[in-house]
C-alpha positions in Angstrom: 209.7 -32.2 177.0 208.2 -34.8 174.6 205.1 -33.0 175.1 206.9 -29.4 173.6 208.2 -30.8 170.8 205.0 -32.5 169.3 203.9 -28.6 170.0 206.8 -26.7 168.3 207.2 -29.3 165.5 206.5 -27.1 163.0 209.5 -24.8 163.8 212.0 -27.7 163.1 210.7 -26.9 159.5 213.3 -23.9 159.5 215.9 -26.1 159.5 215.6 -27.6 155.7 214.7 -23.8 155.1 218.1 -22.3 156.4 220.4 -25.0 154.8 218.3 -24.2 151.2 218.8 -20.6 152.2 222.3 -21.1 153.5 222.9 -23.1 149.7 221.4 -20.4 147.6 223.9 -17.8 148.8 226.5 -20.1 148.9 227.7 -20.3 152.7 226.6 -23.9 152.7 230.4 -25.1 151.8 233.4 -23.8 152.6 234.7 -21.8 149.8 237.2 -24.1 148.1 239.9 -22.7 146.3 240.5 -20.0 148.2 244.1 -19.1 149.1 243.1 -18.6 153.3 242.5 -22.4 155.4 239.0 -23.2 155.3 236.9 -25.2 158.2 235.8 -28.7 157.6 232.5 -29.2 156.2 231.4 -31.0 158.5 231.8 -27.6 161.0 230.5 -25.3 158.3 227.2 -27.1 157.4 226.5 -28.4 161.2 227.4 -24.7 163.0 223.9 -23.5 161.4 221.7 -26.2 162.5 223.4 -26.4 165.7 222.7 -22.6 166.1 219.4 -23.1 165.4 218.6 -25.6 167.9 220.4 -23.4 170.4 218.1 -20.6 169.8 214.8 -22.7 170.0 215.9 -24.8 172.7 216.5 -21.2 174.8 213.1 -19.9 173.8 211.5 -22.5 175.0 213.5 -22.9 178.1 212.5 -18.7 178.4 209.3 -19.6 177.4 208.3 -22.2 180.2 209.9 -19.7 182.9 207.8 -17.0 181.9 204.6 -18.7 181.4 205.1 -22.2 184.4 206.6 -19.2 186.9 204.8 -15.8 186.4 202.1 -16.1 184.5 200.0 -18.2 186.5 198.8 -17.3 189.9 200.6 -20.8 191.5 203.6 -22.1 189.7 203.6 -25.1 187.9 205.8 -27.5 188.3 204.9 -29.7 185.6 205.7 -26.5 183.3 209.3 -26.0 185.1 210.1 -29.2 184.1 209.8 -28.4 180.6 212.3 -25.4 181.3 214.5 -28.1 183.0 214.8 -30.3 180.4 215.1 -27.4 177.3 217.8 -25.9 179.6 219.9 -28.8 179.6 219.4 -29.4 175.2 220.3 -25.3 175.0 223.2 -26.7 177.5 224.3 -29.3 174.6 224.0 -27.4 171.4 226.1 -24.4 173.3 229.0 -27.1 174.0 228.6 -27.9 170.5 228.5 -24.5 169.1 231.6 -23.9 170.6 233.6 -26.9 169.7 232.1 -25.8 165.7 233.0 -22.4 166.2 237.0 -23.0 167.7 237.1 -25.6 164.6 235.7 -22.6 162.3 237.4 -20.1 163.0 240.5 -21.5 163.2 240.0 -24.2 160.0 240.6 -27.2 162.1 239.3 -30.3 162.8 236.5 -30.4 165.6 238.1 -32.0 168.9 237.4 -31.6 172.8 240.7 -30.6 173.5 240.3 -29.0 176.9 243.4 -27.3 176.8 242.8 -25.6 173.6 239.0 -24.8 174.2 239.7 -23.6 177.6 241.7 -20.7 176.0 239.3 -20.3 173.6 236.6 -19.4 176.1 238.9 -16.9 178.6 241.5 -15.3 176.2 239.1 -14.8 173.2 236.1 -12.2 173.4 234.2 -14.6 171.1 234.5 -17.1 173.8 234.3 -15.3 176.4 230.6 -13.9 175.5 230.0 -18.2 175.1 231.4 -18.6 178.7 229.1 -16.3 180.0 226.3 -17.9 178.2 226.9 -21.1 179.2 227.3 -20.2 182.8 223.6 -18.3 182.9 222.3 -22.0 181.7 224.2 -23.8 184.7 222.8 -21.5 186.9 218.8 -22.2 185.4 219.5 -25.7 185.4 220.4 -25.6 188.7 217.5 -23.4 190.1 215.1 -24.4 187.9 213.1 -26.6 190.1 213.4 -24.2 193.2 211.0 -21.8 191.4 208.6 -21.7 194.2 207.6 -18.3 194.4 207.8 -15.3 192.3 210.9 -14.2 193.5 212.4 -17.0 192.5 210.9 -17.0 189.4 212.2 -13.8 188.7 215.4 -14.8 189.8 215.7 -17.8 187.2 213.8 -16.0 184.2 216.7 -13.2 184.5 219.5 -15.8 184.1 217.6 -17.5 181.4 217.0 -14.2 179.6 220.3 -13.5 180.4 221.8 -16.0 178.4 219.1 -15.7 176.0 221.0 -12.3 175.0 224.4 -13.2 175.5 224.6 -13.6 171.2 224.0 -10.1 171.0 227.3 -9.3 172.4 229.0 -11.5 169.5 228.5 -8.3 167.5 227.5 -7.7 164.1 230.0 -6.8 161.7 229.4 -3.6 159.4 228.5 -1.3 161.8 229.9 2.0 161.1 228.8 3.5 164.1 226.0 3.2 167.5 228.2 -0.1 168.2 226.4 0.2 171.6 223.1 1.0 170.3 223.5 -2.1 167.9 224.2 -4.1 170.8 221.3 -3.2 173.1 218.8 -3.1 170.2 219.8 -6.7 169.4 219.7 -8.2 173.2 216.4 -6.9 173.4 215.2 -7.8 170.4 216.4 -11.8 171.3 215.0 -11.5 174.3 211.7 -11.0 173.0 211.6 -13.8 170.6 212.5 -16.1 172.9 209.8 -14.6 175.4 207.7 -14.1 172.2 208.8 -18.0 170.3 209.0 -20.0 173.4 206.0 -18.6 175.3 203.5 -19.5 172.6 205.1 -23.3 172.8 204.5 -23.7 176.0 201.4 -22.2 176.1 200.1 -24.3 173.4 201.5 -27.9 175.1 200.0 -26.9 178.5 197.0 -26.4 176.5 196.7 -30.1 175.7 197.5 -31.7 179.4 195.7 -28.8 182.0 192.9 -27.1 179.3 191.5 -25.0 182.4 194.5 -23.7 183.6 196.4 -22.8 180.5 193.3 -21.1 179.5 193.3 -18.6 182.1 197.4 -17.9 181.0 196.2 -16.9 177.3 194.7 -13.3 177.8 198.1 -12.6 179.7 200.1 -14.3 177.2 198.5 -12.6 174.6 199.2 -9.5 176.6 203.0 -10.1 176.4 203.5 -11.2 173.1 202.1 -7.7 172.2 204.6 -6.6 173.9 206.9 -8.9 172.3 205.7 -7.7 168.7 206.3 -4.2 169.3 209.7 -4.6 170.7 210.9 -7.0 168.4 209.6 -4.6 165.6 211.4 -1.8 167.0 214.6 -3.1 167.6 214.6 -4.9 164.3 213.9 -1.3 162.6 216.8 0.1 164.7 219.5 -2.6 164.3 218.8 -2.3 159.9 219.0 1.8 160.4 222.4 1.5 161.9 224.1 -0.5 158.4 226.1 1.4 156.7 225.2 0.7 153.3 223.2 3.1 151.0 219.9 2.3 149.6 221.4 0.7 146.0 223.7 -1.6 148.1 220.9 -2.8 150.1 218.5 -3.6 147.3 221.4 -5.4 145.7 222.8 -7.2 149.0 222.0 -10.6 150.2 221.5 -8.9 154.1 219.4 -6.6 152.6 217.1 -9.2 151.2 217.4 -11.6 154.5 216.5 -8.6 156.3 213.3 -7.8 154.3 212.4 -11.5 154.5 212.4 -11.9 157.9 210.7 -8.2 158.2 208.1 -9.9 155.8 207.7 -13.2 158.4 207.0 -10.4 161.6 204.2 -8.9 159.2 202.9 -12.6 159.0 203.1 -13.1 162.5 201.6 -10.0 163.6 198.5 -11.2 161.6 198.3 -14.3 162.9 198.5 -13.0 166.5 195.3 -11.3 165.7 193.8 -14.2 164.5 194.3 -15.7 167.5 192.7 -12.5 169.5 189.9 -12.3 167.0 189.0 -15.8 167.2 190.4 -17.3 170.3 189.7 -14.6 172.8 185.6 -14.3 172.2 185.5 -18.0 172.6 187.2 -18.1 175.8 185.1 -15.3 176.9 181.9 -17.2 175.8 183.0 -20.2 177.7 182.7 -18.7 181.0 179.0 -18.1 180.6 178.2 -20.4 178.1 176.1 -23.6 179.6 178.1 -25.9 177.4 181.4 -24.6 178.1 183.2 -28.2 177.7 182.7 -28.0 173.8 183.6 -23.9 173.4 186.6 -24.5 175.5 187.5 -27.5 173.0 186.6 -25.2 170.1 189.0 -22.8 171.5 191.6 -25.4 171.4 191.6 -26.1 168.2 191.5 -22.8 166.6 194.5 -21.7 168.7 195.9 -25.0 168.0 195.2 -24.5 164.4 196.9 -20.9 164.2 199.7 -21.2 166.2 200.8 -24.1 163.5 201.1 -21.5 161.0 202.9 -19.1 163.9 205.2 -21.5 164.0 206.1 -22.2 160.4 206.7 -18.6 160.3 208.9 -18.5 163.6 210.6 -21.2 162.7 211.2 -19.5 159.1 212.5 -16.2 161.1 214.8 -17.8 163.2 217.0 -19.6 159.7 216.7 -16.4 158.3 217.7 -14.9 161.5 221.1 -17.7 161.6 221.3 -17.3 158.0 222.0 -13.5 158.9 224.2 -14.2 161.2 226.2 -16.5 159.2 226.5 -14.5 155.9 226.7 -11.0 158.0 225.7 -7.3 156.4 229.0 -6.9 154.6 228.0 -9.8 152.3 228.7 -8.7 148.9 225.8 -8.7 146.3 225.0 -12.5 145.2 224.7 -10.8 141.7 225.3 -7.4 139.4 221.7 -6.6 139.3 220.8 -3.6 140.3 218.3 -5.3 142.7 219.0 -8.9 144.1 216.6 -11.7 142.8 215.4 -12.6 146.0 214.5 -8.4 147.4 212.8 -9.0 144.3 210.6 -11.8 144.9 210.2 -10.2 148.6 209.1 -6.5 147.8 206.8 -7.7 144.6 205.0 -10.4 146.1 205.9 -11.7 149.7 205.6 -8.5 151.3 202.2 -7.2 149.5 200.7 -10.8 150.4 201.7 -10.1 154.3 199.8 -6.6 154.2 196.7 -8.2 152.1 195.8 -10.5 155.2 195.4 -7.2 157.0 194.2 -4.5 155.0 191.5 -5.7 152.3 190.9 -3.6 149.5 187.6 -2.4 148.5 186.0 -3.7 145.4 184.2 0.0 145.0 187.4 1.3 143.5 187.6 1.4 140.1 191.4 0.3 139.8 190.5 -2.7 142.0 187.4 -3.8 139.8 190.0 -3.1 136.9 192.7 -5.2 138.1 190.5 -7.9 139.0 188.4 -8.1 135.8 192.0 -8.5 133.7 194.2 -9.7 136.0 196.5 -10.9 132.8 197.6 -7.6 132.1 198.5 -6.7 135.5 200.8 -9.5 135.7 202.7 -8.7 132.2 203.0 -4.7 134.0 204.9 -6.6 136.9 206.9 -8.5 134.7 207.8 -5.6 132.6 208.4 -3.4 135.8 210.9 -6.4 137.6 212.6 -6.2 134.2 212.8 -2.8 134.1 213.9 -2.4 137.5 216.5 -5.2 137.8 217.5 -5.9 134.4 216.7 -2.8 131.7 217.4 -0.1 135.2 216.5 2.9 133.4 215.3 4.5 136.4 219.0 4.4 138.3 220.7 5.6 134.8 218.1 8.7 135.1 217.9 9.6 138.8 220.6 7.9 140.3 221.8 4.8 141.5 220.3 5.3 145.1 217.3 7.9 144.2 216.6 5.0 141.2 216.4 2.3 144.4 214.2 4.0 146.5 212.1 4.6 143.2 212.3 1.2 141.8 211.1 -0.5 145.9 208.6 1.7 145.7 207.6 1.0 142.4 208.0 -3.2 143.2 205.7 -3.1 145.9 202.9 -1.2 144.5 202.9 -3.5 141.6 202.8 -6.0 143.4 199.7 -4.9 145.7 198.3 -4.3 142.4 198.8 -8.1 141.7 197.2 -9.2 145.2 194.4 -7.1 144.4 193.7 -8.9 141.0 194.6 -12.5 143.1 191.3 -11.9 145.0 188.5 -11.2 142.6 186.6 -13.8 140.8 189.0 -14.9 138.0 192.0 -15.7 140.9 192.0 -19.1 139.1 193.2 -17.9 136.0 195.5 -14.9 137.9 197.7 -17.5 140.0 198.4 -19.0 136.5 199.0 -16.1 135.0 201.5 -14.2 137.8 203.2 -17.6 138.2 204.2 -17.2 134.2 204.9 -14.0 134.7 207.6 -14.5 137.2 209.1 -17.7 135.4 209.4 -15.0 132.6 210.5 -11.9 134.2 213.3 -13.4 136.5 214.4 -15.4 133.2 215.2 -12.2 131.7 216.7 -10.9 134.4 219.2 -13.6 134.9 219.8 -13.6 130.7 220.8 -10.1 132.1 222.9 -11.2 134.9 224.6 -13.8 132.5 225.2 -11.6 129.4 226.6 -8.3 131.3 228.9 -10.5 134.0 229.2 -13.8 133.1 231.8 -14.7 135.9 229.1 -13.7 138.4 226.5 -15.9 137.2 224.5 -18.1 139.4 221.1 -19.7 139.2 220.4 -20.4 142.8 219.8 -17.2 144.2 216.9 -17.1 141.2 215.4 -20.3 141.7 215.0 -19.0 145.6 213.3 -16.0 144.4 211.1 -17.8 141.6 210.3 -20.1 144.9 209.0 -17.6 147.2 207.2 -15.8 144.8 205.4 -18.6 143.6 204.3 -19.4 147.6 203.5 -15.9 147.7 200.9 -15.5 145.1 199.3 -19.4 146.2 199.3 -17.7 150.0 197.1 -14.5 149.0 193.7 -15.3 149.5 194.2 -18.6 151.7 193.0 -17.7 155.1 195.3 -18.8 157.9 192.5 -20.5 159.8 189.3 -22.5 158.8 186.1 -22.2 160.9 186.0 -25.7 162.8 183.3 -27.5 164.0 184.1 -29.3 167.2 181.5 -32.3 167.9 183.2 -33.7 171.3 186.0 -32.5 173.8 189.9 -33.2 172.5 191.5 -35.9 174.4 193.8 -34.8 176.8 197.6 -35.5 176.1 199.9 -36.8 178.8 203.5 -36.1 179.2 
C-alpha cells in the first residue's frame, strides 16, 4: 500500500484543489443565516475530502483487481495485496461518509449512534444505495486474497466494480427526464475511472518493484484505458445532454462551468495517454531486440513515470471537480448576473484551446498564424475586448437572443482564444504570456466592475480570482511539453514494498 501511494501522490493534489474550488462557489461553509438548520462545519468541509478519498481509495482497489488478477497471465499476489489493503481505506472513508452525510442532512452533530444510523441505511434510499456499497467492499475484502484464478478474479473485480458504481444510484438532481439513462450513463462512466484512475496507479508502482512483469501489462493496459477514454467521454457527453437547462443558463451556471472543466482535464488526459503510446510503447518494443535492453527498459521507466505524474495531477483535478459537482449539483444557481460565469470564461478562452493545442499544431504557412504570432499584443487586447463584450457589454444576447447570443458568444470565446495559443507559440511567446496575462487581469476587472455596478447584492470576487487563476495556468501551460526527452545513464533502483 505504501508503495501506491508514493505512486498516486500526485492525485492527493485534488484535495487543496476541491476545497479552493468548493470556497470559490461558496459550498465550503454552511450557509449562515439562513432560516433552515444547517450541518456543522466540521461535516460540511470534511464530507468533500472524505468523498474524495473514497473515490480514489476505490479506484485503486478496482485498479489492482483489474491489473494483479486479469491482466497478467499468473496473478499476483503481491498486487492483490494492494487491493486488500485500498479495500479496507474505501471501507473507512464509506463509514465516514455516512456518519458526515446522516449529520448533513439532517444538521446534526456527527455521532455513531447505531440506532439512528441503522435507520439511516434501511429506511432511507440515500442509505440504502451506502448499504449496498459497503456490503460489495466486505465481500472484496473478504475474497480478495482467494483470487487464484480468473474466475475468481472476475468474481472479485465485479463486486469491486460493483461498489465502484453504487454512487451513481444517489442520483443527480435536475434531471427533467432519461432518470434511467442518467443513471446508467453515470455507473459506467465511474466505472471507468476507477478502471481508468486506479489502473494506471498500479501499473505505475508494479513498475518500480517487478520492471519485467509490469512491462509486459502496459500494451494491455494501454489497451483498456482506451477503452476507458472512450467510455468515460461518452457517458460524460450523455449525462450533460440530459440537464435541463438551456444554453444561457449553462454558460452562466457554476455546473455548467465544473462541467466544462472537467471536460477540459479528459482533453488533457487523452493527450497525455498518447504521450505515453508515442513514447513509451516504441521503447518497450525496442527493448525486446535491443542488446542493451537493461537501460531502454529503465528509459521506459522514467518516461512513463514522468507522464503518468502529469496524468495524475489531472485525475486528481477531475475527481475535486467531479465531488465538487456532486456537492454543488446542476440546479446551482449562477455564482453571478453575467451573462457568462467567470470561470466558463477562463475555461472556453484559454483552458480549453490549450488542451486542443497539445494535439493539433497549427501551421506557421497560414497567414493568420504568421499574423498572430508576429503581434501577439493585439490579439490579446481582441480577447479582452471580446470577454468584455461577451460577459460584461453582451450585445450579442440583446441582438440574437439570450440563448442564440450564448451559443454565439462560446463560439466566439474559444476561437479567440485558439487565436491566442496560436500567437503563445511563435517566437515572441516571451512577450505574449505577458501580454495575455494583462489582458485577463484587465478584461475580468471589467467584467466584475460590471457584475458590481448592475447587481451589487450579487457581488463576489472569488469566483473571479478562480478564473483569473486558471487562465493564467493556462497560457503558462501552452507550449510546455508534458514530457522532457531523458537520458538514462544506469538502471533505476528497484523499490521495495
Amino acid at each position: 500500500m505504501k508503495l501506491t501511494f508514493a505512486a498516486s501522490r500526485r492525485l492527493w493534489w485534488g484535495i487543496p484543489l476541491l476545497l479552493v474550488l468548493l470556497a470559490c462557489l461558496g459550498a465550503l461553509l454552511p450557509q449562515w443565516g439562513s432560516e433552515l438548520p444547517q450541518p456543522p462545519a466540521f461535516t460540511t468541509v470534511a464530507l468533500p475530502i472524505v468523498r474524495f478519498i473514497r473515490d480514489i481509495a476505490a479506484a485503486i482497489t478496482v485498479g489492482a483487481l483489474a491489473v494483479g488478477g486479469l491482466l497478467v497471465k499468473r496473478q499476483s499476489s503481491r498486487v492483490i495485496g494492494w487491493a486488500t489493503w485500498w479495500a479496507l481505506v474505501w471501507l473507512v472513508s464509506l463509514v465516514a461518509e455516512v456518519v458526515l452525510t446522516f449529520s448533513d442532512i439532517l444538521a446534526v452533530i456527527p455521532s455513531l449512534d447505531g440506532a439512528a444510523l441503522g435507520s439511516f441505511l434501511t429506511d432511507v434510499s440515500v442509505g440504502r444505495v451506502f448499504l449496498w456499497q459497503g456490503i460489495a467492499v466486505l465481500v472484496v475484502l473478504a475474497m480478495s486474497r482467494a483470487v487464484l484464478s480468473r474466475p475468481t478474479a472476475w468474481v472479485v473485480l465485479a463486486c469491486a466494480l460493483g461498489g465502484a458504481m453504487a454512487p451513481a444510484f444517489l442520483g443527480h438532481g435536475g434531471l427533467s427526464g432519461g432518470h434511467a439513462a442518467a443513471t446508467i450513463s453515470l455507473a459506467l462512466h465511474l466505472a471507468a475511472v476507477s478502471l481508468w484512475v486506479g489502473g494506471l496507479v498500479v501499473v505505475v508502482a508494479w513498475l518500480r518493484v517487478d520492471p519485467a512483469r509490469a512491462r509486459t501489462v502496459l500494451p494491455r493496459f494501454s489497451t483498456l484505458a482506451l477503452v476507458c477514454v472512450v467510455v468515460v467521454a461518452e457517458s460524460g457527453l450523455l449525462n450533460s445532454s440530459l440537464r435541463s437547462s438551456t444554453p444561457a443558463q449553462f454558460l452562466a451556471s457554476d455546473y455548467g462551468a465544473l462541467l466544462v472543466a472537467k471536460a477540459t482535464l479528459i482533453v488533457w488526459l487523452v493527450t497525455l495517454g498518447w504521450q505515453q503510446r508515442k513514447r513509451v510503447m516504441p521503447q518497450l518494443e525496442l527493448a525486446e531486440s535491443a542488446e542493451s535492453a537493461d537501460s531502454t527498459d529503465s528509459l521506459s521507466v522514467v518516461i512513463l513515470a514522468r507522464i503518468a505524474g502529469w496524468e495524475f495531477l489531472a485525475m486528481g483535478a477531475a475527481v475535486a471537480v467531479g465531488v465538487t459537482m456532486a456537492r454543488v449539483g446542476p440546479d446551482s444557481a449562477a455564482a453571478s448576473a453575467l451573462p457568462v460565469n467567470p470561470l466558463m470564461l477562463a475555461l472556453l478562452a484559454a483552458a480549453l484551446p490549450a488542451a486542443f493545442a497539445q494535439i493539433l499544431r497549427p501551421s506557421s504557412d497560414r497567414a493568420l498564424v504568421r499574423w498572430a504570432q508576429q503581434f501577439p499584443e493585439i490579439v490579446a487586447i481582441l480577447l479582452a475586448i471580446i470577454v468584455v463584450e461577451v460577459a460584461g457589454v453582451a450585445v450579442l444576447s440583446s441582438l440574437l437572443g439570450p440563448d442564440v447570443g450564448a451559443v454565439v458568444g462560446a463560439v466566439v470565446l474559444v476561437a479567440c482564444g485558439w487565436l491566442g495559443v496560436v500567437a503563445l507559440q511563435g517566437e515572441r511567446s516571451k512577450l505574449a504570456r505577458g501580454a495575455f496575462t494583462a489582458a485577463w487581469v484587465v478584461a475580468l476587472g471589467v467584467t466584475l466592475g460590471f457584475e458590481r455596478a448592475q447587481f451589487p447584492q450579487m457581488f463576489d470576487v472569488r469566483l473571479s480570482v478562480l478564473a483569473l487563476a486558471v487562465a493564467v495556468v493556462s497560457v503558462m501551460l501552452v507550449g510546455v511539453g508534458p514530457v522532457r526527452e531523458v537520458a538514462v545513464t544506469q538502471p533505476l533502483e528497484p523499490a521495495h514494498g
